[in-house]
C-alpha positions in Angstrom: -41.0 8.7 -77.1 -39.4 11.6 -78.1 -36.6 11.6 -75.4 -35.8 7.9 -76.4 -35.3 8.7 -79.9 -33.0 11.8 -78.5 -31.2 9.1 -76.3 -31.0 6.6 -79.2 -29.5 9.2 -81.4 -26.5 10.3 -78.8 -25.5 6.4 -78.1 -25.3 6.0 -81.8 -23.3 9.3 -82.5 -21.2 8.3 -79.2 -20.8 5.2 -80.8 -19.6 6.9 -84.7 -17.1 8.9 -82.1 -15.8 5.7 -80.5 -15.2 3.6 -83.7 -13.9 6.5 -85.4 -11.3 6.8 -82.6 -10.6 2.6 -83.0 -10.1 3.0 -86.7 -7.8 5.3 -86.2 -6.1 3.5 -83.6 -5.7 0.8 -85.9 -4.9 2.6 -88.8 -1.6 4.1 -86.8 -0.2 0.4 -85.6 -0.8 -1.1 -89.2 0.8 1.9 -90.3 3.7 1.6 -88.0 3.9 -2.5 -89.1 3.7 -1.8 -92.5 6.5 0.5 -92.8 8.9 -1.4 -90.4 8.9 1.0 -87.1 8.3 -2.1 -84.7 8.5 0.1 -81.4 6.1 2.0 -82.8 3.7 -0.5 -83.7 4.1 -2.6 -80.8 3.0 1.1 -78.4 -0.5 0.8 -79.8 -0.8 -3.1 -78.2 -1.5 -3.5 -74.3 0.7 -4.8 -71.7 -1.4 -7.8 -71.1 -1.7 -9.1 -74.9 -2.2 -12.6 -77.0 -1.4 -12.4 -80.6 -1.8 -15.7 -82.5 -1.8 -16.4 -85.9 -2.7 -19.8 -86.8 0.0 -22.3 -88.3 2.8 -19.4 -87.8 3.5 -17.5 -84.2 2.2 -16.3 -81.3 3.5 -13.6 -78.9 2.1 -12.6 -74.5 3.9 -9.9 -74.4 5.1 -6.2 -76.1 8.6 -7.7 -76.7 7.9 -11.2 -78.4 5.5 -8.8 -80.4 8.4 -6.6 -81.2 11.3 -9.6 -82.0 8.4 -11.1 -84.2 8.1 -8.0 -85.7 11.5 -7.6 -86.1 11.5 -10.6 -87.8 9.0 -10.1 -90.7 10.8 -7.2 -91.5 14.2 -9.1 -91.8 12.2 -11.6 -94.0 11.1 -8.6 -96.0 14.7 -7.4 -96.7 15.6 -10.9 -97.4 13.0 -10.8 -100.3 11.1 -13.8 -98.5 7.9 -12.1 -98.0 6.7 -9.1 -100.0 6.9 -5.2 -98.0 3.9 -3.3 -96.7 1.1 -3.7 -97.8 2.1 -5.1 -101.6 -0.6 -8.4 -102.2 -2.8 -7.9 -99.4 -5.9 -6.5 -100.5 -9.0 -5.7 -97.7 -12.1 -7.5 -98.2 -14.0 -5.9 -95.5 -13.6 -4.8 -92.2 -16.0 -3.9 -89.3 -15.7 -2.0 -85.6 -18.4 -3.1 -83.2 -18.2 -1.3 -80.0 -19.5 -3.9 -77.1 -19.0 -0.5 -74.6 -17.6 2.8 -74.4 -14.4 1.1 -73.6 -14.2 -2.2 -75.6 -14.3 -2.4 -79.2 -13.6 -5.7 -82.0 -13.0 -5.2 -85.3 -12.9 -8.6 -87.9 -10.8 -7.8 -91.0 -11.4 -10.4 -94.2 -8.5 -9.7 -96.7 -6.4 -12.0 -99.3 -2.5 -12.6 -98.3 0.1 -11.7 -100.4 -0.1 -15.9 -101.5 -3.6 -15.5 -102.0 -5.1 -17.4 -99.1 -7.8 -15.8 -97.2 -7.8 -14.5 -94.0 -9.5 -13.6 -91.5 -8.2 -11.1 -88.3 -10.1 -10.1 -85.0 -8.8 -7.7 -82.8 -9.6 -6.9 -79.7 -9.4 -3.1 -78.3 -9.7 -1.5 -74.9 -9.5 1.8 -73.9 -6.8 2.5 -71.1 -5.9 5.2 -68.9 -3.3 6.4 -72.0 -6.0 5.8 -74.3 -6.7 2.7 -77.2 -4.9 -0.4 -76.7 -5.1 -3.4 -79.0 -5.5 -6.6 -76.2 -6.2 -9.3 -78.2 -5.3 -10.1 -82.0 -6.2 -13.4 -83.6 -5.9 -14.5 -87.5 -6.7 -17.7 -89.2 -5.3 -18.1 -92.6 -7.4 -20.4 -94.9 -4.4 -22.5 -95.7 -2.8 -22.8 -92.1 -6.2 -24.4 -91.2 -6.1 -26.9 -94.0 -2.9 -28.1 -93.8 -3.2 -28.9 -89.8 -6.1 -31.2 -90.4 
């Protein structure tokens, strides 16, 4: 009994470690976005990606996630969307590791229009370390409208 709680207590801290590590992983590319370094925010994402984001864009690769980058950021010097972080406020976010290699994390925040959202991301640890593989968000609004 007592070496299962020992065992219990090590995958748990192992597990702290690991979602620690993902955090920060994420942290970084938001980081990166936020501030407009696209090839800098696009290194955190794996070769192999999907990135969709209900009713707007999608990108399979690191350089349709770079030009789509690119092109917020234009849209933010144009004044048509707001920079960084400005309107978007974090409802909640939670890291589940499913192994010692693959994490999700589901973010609930508010746009900078107000609408809700909801973003999962997918992250899996490579030979070069975290990579984000899979990004999904679905925007209250988007959803509506395409009904």
């Amino acid at each position: 009994m007592f070496l299962a709680a020992l065992a219990l207590q090590a995958a748990s801290s192992a597990d702290k470690d690991y979602v620690a590590e993902v955090r920060a992983h994420l942290d970084a590319e938001q980081a990166a976005f936020r501030s407009g370094r696209c090839s800098e925010a696009v290194a955190h994402w794996a070769l192999n990606l999907s990135m969709v984001v209900e009713g707007h864009s999608r990108a399979s690769s690191r350089e349709e996630l770079e030009t789509l980058c690119n092109r917020i950021m234009l849209m933010v010097a144009e004044g048509k969307i707001p920079s960084g972080a400005a309107g978007q406020r974090i409802i909640s976010q939670k890291i589940t590791m499913l192994s010692a290699d693959i994490a999700y994390s589901i973010t609930e925040r508010l746009t900078p229009a107000g609408d809700r959202s909801s973003v999962t991301k997918v992250v899996v640890r490579t030979a070069t370390g975290w990579q984000i593989a899979h990004m999904h968000e679905a925007i209250a609004s988007a959803l509506t409208k395409s009904k």
